[in-house]
N, C-alpha and C positions, 0 to 999 in steps of 0.2 A: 327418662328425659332424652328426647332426639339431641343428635349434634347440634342441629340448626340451633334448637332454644338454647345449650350447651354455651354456642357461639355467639349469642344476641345476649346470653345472661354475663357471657363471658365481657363483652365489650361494656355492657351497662356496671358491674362493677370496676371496670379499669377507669372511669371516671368519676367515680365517689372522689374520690383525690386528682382533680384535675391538673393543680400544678404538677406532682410528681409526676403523674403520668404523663403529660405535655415533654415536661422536661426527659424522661425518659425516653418517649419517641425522638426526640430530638436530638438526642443521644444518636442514637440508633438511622438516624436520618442523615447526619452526618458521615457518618460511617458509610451509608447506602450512596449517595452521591459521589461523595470520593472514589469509592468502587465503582460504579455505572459509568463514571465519566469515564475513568481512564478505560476501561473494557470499549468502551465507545469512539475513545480514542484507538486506540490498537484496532480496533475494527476500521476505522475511516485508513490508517496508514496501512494496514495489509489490504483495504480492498484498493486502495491507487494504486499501490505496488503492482497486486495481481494483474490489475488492466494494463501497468504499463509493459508489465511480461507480457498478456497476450498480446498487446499492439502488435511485440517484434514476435508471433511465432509461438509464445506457447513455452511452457518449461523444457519442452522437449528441443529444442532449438540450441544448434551447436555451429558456433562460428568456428574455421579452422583455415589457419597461414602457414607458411612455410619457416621452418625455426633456422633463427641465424646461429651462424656458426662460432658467435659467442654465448650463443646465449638468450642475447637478450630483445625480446621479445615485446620492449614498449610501444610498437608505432599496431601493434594487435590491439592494446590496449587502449592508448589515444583512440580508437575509433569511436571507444564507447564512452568517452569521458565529456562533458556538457562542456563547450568551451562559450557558452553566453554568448556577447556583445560579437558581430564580425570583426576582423584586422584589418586593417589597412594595410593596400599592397602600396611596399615601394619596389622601384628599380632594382633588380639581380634577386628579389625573393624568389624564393623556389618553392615548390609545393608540392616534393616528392615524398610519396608516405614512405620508402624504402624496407618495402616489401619483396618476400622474396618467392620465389615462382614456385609452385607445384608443379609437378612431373606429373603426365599420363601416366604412369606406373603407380604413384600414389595414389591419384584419384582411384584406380581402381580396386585397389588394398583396402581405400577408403570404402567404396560398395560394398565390397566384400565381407566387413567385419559384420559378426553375428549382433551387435548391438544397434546398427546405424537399419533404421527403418531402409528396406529396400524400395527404388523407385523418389527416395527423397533428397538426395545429394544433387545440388546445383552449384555448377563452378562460374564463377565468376570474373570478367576482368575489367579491373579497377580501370575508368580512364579520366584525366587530369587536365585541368586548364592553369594556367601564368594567373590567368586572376579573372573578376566576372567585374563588369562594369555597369552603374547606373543609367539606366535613359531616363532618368530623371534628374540628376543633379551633378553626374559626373563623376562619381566618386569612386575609386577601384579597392575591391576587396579580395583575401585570398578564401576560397572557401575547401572545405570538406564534402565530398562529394561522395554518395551514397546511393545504392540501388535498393529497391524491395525485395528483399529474398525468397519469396512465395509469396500466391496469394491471399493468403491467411494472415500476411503483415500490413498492420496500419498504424497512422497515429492519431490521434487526437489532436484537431483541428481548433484555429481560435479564429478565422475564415477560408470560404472557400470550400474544394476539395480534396478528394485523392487524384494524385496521377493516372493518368491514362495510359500500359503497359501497348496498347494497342493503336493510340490514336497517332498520325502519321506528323502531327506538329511534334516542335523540340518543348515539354512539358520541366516544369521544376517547382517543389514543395521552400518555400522559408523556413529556415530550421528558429527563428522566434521574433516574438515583434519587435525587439532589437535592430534585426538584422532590415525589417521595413520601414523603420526608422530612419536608420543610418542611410537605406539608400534614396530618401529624398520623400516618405509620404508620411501622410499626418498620422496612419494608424494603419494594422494589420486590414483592414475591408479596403481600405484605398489602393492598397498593394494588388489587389486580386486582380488578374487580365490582362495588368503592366509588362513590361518587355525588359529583361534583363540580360545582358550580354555575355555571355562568354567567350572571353578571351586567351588565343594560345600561341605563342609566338614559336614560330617555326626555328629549331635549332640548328638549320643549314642555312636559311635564307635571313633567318631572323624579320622575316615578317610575320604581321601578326594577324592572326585568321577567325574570323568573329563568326559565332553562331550563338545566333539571338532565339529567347526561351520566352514562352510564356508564364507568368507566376500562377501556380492555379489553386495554390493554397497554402497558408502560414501555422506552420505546429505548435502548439501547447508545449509550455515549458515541460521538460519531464527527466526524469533522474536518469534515463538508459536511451537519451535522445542522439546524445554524442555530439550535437550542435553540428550532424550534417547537414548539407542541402541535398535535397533526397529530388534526384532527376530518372525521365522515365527513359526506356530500355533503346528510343528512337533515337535521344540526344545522345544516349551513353552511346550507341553505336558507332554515330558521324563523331566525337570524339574523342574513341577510341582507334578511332582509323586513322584521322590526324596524328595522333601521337605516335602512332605507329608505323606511318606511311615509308618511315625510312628503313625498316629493319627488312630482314629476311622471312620467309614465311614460317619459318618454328620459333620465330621469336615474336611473331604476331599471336600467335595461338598460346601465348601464355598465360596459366590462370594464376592469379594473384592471390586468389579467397574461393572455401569449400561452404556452403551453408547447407544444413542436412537437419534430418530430426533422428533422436535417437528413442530406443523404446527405454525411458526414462522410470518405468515400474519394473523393469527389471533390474536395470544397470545401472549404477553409479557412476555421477560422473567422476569420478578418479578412474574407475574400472576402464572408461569411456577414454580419458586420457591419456590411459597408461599404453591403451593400444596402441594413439593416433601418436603417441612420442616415439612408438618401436619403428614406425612409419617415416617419422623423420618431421610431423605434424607438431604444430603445437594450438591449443582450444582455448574459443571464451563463450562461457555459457552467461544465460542470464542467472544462474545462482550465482555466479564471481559475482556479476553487477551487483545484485538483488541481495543475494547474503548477508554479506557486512552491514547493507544498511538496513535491513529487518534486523540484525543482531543490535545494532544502535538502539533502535525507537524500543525494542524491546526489554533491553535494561532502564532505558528512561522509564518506561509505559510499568513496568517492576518496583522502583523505587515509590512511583505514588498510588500503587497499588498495597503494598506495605504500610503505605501510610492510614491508609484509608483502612485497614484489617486491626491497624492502633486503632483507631476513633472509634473501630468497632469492637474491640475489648473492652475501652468505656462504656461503650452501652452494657453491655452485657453484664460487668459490675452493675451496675445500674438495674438491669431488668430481675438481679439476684436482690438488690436492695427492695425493687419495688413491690416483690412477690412476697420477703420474707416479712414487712411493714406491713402488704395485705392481708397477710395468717394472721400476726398478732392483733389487727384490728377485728381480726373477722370471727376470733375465735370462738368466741359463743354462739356464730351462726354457723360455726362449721357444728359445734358441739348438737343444734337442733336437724339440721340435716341429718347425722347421721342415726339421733334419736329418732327421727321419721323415715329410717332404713336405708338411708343414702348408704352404698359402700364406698369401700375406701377409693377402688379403684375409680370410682365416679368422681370421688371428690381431688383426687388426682388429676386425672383430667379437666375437671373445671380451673384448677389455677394453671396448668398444660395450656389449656386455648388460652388463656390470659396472656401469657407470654410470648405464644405463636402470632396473637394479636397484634400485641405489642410489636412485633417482629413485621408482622408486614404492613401495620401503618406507618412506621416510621420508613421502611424499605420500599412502600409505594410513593410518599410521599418526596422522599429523596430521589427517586428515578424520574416522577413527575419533572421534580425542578432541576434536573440536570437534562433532561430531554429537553424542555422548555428556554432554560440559557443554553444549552451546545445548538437548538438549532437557531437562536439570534446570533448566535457567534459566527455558525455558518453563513450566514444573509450579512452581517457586517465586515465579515472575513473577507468577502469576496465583490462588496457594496466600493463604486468612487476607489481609493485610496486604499481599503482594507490591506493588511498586512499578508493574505494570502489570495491578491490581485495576478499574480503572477504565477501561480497555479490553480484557473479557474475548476478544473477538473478534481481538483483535491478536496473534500469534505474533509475537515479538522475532527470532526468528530461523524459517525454513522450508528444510528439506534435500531436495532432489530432484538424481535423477540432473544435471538440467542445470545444479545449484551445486557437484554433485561430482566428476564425471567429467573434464569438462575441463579442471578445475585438475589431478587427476592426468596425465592427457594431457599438457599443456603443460609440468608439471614433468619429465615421463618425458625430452622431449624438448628442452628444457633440457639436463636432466642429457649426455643424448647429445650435443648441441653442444659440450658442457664434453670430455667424451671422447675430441675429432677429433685434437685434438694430442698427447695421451698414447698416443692408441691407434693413429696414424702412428706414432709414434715406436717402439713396439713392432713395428711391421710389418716397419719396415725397416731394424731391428737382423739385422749380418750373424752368421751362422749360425755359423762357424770362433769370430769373434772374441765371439761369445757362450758359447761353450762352455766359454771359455778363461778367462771371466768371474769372479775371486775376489767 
């Protein structure tokens, strides 16, 4: 007998008994759903994640400040941390991130080390406005101001574009549609083209020196977004010269922030750390960012993965019931097969496919309708109102062959494990005393 008739014989008796079998896949369907979804899930949350790593740069991407001399190291931190809704500036707000300068002597320690790609270290200097005002409504806010580190960093846009590192206008990105909200327009596309002010009040003269930006695109919510306003290299210049205008020339040339990439398949970032600390450096990579929160979704995305390996031990009781109910009924036809030379090994295998059947109808059947609801979840997730309106870039759930296949795979073979003793036991039922079988 070929496999194929093997397999067609095999399916033609799994429904002599419809209900049990029914019920059995069912079994087993559950178990397959629960497992597909959340594998689906976990894939939707690491592939947003992975994008919002590469927007900034890539795993290899290493921010690095000057470490204060207690210690403490928060305003590194704040840069990467989503601050939402804009603030409202009042009178005497300040909006110094209270950073501390790199030395040319560091920077070049920094080159120097055998981990930090040569040719990738760009220094940086922060510069700072009193507050950015609406020409639409009048309303003053303090912002978070932010440069592109390479050109390998982007974000994910909810209109508009990227900055223009080259173009000779004063350019500036919305860090959410919050923020085009707040300053006076009905939605992030109305925003696009509008003129928004920056404002710096002169610490000698205390007047205040406006230079007005174009908006040329509003960012996508996103976990490692920092809630900066991200302006291009022209505005940051006239900017940075204002804030500076009063100092001396080695206190102009000071760098605030090192952004570099490091050869990441070699070195660890602790390895990576522990140099930039001998240095007087202290680092934030996107695994600080990124870590903790893949370690999150991934004990959630664990817990109902568990669950789902439960509903599929019921099955599997179940595919042991279904197989050993099938020998007992069958037994007089197992007893004339093997009188017509069937061996054992044969008749093995025929209650074997039975179970591996069982195994992937219920396993195709459960990936069907968890593909089917995760992708209207996605359409309503992100539909009007949906609950993940605010992260249009996040699929809740992502199905690919490698979230579907090897849970059928693993179920198939399951199922057959469940098999070994019903379908022994069928083998080596004697032939006389089968036939004889009421």
């Amino acid at each position: 007998m070929k496999l194929i008739d093997i397999i067609k014989t095999a399916n033609h008796n799994l429904f002599r008994n419809k209900t049990r079998t029914i019920l059995t896949i069912l079994a087993i369907f559950i178990g397959s759903f629960c497992i597909v979804t959340t594998s689906a899930t976990q894939a939707g949350i690491n592939s947003f994640l992975d994008d919002q790593s590469a927007a900034f740069g890539g795993e290899g991407l290493i921010q690095m400040y000057g470490k204060k001399e207690d210690g403490n190291n928060t305003s590194a931190v704040q840069i990467s941390s989503y601050t939402g809704a804009p603030k409202k500036y009042t009178n005497g707000d300040t909006n110094e991130m209270g950073l501390v300068a790199i030395t040319p002597d560091q920077i070049e320690k920094v080159k120097d080390l055998p981990g930090i790609i040569r040719g990738s270290v760009l220094d940086g200097k922060f510069s700072t406005v009193t507050y950015v005002e609406s020409t639409k409504n009048g309303e003053k806010f303090v912002p978070s101001l932010n440069l592109m580190t390479n050109d390998s960093v982007h974000f994910d846009l909810l209109a508009g574009k990227m900055i223009d590192n080259n173009s000779s206008e004063n350019e500036l990105i919305l860090p959410s549609k919050e923020w085009a909200k707040e300053l006076g327009y009905e939605n992030e596309e109305d925003a696009i083209g509008k003129t928004l002010n920056f404002v710096w009040s002169d610490p000698v003269t205390k007047d205040l020196v406006t230079f007005p930006a174009k908006i040329v695109g509003v960012q996508a919510p996103s976990v490692i977004s920092g809630g900066s306003m991200v302006i291009n290299t022209t505005l940051n210049a006239k900017l940075y010269e204002e804030n500076t205008k009063y100092l001396p020339a080695t206190e102009k040339d000071k760098v605030y922030t090192i952004a570099a990439e490091y050869d990441y398949q070699k070195y660890t970032v602790d390895e990576i750390k522990s140099e930039l600390d001998k240095i007087g450096l202290t680092a934030v990579t996107l695994k600080d960012i990124m870590g903790q929160i893949k370690s999150f979704f991934d004990v959630i995305i664990t817990i109902f993965t568990v669950f789902g390996y439960i509903a599929l031990l019921a099955a599997v009781i179940g595919i042991v019931n279904t197989l050993y109910m099938s020998v007992q009924e069958r037994t007089r036809e197992i007893g004339l097969m093997k009188a017509l030379g069937m061996g054992r090994g044969k008749i093995f295998l025929s209650f074997a496919v039975e179970a591996i059947m069982l195994g992937f109808w219920g396993s195709a059947f459960g990936a069907l309708a968890s593909i089917l609801l995760g992708s209207a979840v996605n359409s309503a997730a992100h539909t009007g109102e949906g609950f993940m309106q605010n992260f249009p870039t996040f699929n809740l759930v992502e199905y690919t062959p490698a979230t579907v296949i090897p849970v059928i795979v693993t179920i198939m073979i399951i199922a057959f494990i469940a098999s070994v003793l019903p379908a022994r036991k069928a083998s080596k039922k004697d032939p006389i005393n089968s036939l004889r079988y009421e």
